[in-house]
C-alpha positions as a printed Julia matrix, in Angstrom:
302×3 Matrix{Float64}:
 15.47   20.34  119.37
 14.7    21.08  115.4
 16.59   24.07  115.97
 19.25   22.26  118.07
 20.25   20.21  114.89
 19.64   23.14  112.08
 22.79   24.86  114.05
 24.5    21.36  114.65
 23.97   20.36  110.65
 25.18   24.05  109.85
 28.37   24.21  111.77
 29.13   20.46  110.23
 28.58   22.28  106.45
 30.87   25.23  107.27
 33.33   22.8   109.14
 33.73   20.85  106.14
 33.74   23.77  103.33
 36.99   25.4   106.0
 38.48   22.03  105.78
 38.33   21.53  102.12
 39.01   24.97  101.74
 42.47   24.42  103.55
 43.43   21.34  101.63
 42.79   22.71   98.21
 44.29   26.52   98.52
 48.23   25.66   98.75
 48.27   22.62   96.47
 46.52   24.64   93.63
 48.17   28.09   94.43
 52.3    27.1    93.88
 54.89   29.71   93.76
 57.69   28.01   92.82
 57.99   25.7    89.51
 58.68   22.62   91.45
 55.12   23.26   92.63
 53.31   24.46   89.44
 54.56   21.26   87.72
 53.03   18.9    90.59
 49.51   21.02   90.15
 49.6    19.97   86.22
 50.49   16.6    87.14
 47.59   16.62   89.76
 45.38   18.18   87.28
 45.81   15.79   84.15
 46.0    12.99   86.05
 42.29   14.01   87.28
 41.65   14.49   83.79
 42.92   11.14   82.72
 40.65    9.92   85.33
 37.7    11.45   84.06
 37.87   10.18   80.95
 36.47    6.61   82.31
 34.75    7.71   85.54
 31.99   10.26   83.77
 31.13    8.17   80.46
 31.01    5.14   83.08
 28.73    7.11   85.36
 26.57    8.01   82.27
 26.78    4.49   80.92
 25.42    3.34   84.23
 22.5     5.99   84.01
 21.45    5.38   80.25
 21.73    1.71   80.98
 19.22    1.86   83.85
 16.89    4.28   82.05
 17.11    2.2    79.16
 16.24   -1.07   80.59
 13.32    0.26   82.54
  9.99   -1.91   82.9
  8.33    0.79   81.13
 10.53    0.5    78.17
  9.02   -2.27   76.5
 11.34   -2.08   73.04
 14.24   -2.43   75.03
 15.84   -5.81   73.27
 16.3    -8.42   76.52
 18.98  -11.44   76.03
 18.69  -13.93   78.7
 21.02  -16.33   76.94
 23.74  -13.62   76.02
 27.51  -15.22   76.98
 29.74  -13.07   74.88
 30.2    -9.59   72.88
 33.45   -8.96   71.45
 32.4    -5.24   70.97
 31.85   -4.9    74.75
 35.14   -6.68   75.79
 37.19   -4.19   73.77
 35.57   -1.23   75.43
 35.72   -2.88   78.53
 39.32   -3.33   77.83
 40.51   -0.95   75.64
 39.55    2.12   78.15
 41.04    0.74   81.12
 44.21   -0.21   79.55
 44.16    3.12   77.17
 43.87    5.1    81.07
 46.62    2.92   82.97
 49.4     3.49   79.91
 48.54    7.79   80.0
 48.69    7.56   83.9
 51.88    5.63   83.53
 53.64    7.83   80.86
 52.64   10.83   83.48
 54.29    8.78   86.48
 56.94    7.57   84.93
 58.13   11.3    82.87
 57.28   13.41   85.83
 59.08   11.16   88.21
 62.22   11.4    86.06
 61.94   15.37   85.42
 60.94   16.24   88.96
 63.58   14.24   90.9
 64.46   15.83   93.93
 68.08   15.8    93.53
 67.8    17.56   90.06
 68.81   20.77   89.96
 67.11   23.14   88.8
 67.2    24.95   85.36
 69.13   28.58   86.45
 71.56   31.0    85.25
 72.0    31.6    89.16
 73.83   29.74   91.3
 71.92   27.81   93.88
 71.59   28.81   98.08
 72.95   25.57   99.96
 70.91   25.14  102.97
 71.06   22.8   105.49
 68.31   21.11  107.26
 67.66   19.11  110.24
 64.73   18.1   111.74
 64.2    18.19  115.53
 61.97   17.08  118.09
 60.14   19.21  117.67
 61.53   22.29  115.49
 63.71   22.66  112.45
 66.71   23.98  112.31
 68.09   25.81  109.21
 71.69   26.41  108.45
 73.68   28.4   105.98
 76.96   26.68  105.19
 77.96   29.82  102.81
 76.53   32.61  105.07
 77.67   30.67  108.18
 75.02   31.57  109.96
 71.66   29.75  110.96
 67.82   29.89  112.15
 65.12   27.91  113.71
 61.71   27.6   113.19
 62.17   30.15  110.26
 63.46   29.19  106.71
 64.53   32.78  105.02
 65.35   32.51  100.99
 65.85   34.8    98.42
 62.86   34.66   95.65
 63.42   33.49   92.21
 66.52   31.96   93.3
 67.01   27.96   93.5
 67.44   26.21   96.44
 69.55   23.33   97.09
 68.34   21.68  100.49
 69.95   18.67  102.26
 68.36   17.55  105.08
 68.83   14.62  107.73
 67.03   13.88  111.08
 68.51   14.11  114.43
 65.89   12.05  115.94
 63.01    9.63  113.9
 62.26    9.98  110.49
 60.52   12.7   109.34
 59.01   14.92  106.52
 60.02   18.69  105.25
 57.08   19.58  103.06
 56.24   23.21  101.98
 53.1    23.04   99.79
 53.32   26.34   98.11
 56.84   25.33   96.52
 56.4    21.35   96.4
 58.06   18.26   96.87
 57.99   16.49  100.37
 60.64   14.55  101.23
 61.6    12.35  104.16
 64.85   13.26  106.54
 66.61   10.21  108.27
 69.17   10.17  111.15
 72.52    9.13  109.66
 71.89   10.26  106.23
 71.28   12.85  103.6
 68.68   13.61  101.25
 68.55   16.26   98.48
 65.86   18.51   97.21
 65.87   21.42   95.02
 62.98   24.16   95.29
 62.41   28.01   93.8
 60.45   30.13   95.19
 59.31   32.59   92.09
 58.16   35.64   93.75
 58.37   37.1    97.55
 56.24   36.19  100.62
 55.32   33.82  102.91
 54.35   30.08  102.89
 53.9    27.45  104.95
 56.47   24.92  105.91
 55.19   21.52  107.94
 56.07   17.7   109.11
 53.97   15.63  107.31
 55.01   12.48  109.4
 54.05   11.73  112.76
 57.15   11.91  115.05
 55.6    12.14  118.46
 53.62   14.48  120.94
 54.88   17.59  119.81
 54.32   16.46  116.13
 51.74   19.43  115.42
 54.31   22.47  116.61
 56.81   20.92  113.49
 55.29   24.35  111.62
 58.0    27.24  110.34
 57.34   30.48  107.8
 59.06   30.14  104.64
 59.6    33.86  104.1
 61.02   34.78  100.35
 62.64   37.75  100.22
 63.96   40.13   97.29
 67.42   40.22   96.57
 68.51   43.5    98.47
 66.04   41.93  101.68
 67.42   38.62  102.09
 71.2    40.27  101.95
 69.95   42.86  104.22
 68.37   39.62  106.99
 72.16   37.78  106.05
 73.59   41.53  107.8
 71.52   41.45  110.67
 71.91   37.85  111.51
 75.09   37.93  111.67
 74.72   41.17  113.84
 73.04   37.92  116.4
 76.86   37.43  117.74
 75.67   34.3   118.56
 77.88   30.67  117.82
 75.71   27.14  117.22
 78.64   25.33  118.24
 78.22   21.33  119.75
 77.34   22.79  123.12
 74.46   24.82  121.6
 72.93   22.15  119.23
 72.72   19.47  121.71
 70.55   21.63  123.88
 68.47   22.57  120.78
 67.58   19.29  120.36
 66.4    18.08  123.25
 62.77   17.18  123.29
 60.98   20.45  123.56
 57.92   22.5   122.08
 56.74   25.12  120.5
 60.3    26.97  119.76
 59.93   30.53  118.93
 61.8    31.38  115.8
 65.67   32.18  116.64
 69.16   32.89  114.68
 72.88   32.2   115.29
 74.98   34.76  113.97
 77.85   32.06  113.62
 77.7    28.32  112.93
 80.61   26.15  113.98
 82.09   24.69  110.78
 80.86   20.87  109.37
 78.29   20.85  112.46
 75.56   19.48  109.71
 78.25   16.49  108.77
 78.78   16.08  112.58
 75.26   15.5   112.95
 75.09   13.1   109.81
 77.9    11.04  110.4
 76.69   11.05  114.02
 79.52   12.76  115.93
 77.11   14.94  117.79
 74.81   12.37  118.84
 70.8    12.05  117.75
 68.33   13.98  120.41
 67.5    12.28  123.62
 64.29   11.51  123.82
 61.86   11.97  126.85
 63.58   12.63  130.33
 61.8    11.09  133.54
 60.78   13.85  135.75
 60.56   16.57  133.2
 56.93   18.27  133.1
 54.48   16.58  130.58
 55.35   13.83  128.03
 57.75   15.83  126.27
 58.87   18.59  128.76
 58.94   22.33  128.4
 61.8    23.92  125.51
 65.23   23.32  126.37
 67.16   26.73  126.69
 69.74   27.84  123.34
 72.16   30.08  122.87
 69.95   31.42  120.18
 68.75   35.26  119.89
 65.43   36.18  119.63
């Protein structure tokens, strides 16, 4: 039995340090600038923190030591009512830590608005976004071609995203790069990213939009310049069309979606889907396997 819970207590301590592990590594290891200034905002607002949590915590430990019933020169007041000198520390540190973590807020909300653009002698890549139960679908208004389930981008280039929903609200979040932000059916949100340098990160939903809410993963792969034009070639070697036909079976209920491109995108299908032309995705069918059914069939190339 002792030996029993040594294994159970073990696998709980490696469980945990995997876990943690996980949370920590994208958050603190950005590529992109969008995501190196959200770590220093995440880092001096710990700071900040700090600053009243550890002399509190020492406070707290000098006091007890201090007041001890072997300390007999410790000066007891039972009738004490009032110290100005403790009610302006008790004050003045609070207050002093709510106006920093304000300024931080307030400036970093105003320099890293989503909509911004970025600071770049290069013209941005326009991409389209749409979130689907369950997949995303990428397109490229300038390239006229798209992908799903795989967001390729050239590195140290900006990005200019808009995204909308086709079903429930949702969230497009790549850690490595930063930024979440929510997608809605019937409108449009912006976001700007970079990616600095090329590889690949990972691209989630961070907002619970039904039973195949865990497959909402896709690679973020950043290519150099000569790559990405080279992936443009061969996707539009796919000789495939998302046309109305093709999106409306794409976004039927359906998962997990193996990464696919269109070599040809049927003009203002992202403002059909915004303004609601092409109607948002049905949602479960009676009769179809499971909850949420098996893929619906594309057009797309594998």
């Amino acid at each position: 039995m002792d030996r029993i819970e040594r294994w159970g207590r073990g696998g709980i301590a490696v469980a945990a340090v995997t876990v943690l592990g996980g949370c920590g590594t994208a958050l603190l290891d950005p590529r992109g600038p969008v995501g190196q200034a959200e770590r220093t905002i995440l880092l001096d607002s710990l700071a900040i923190m700090l600053a009243i949590v550890v002399p509190t915590i020492i406070a707290t430990l000098g006091v007890a030591w201090w007041y001890r019933a072997a300390h007999t020169k410790a000066r007891y007041l039972p009738d004490w009512e009032f110290s100005g000198r403790i009610e302006l520390v008790v004050w003045a540190i609070p207050l002093m830590t709510i106006i920093l973590l304000g300024g931080v807020a307030w400036i970093s909300s105003h320099q890293l608005d989503p909509a911004r653009p970025l600071a770049s002698r290069t013209p941005a890549v326009e991409i389209q976004v749409v979130s689907l139960d369950w997949k995303w679908l990428f397109i490229y208004p300038e390239a006229h071609v798209a992908s799903v389930n795989r967001l390729v981008v050239p590195a140290g280039v900006p990005l200019h995203l808009t995204l909308t929903s086709a079903s429930v609200m949702n969230t497009f979040f790549v850690p490595q790069l930063g930024s979440m932000i929510y997608t809605m059916n019937g409108m449009a949100t912006q976001l700007h990213l970079q990616a600095d340098e090329p590889g690949t990160f990972l691209g989630l939903s961070g907002h619970f939009s039904g039973d195949g809410f865990s497959d909402m993963r896709f690679d973020v792969r950043a290519l150099s310049s000569s790559d990405y034009a080279a992936w443009l070639q061969s996707a539009h070697q796919a000789g495939r069309t998302l046309d109305g036909a093709a999106y409306r079976a794409l976004s039927r209920q359906g998962s997990p979606v193996a990464p696919a491109t269109w070599g040809a995108v049927e003009p203002d299908l992202f403002h059909q889907i915004v303004m609601q032309v092409l109607p948002p995705g049905p949602g479960p069918e009676t009769g179809r396997e499971g909850a949420s059914g098996q893929p619906a069939p594309t057009s797309a190339t594998r």
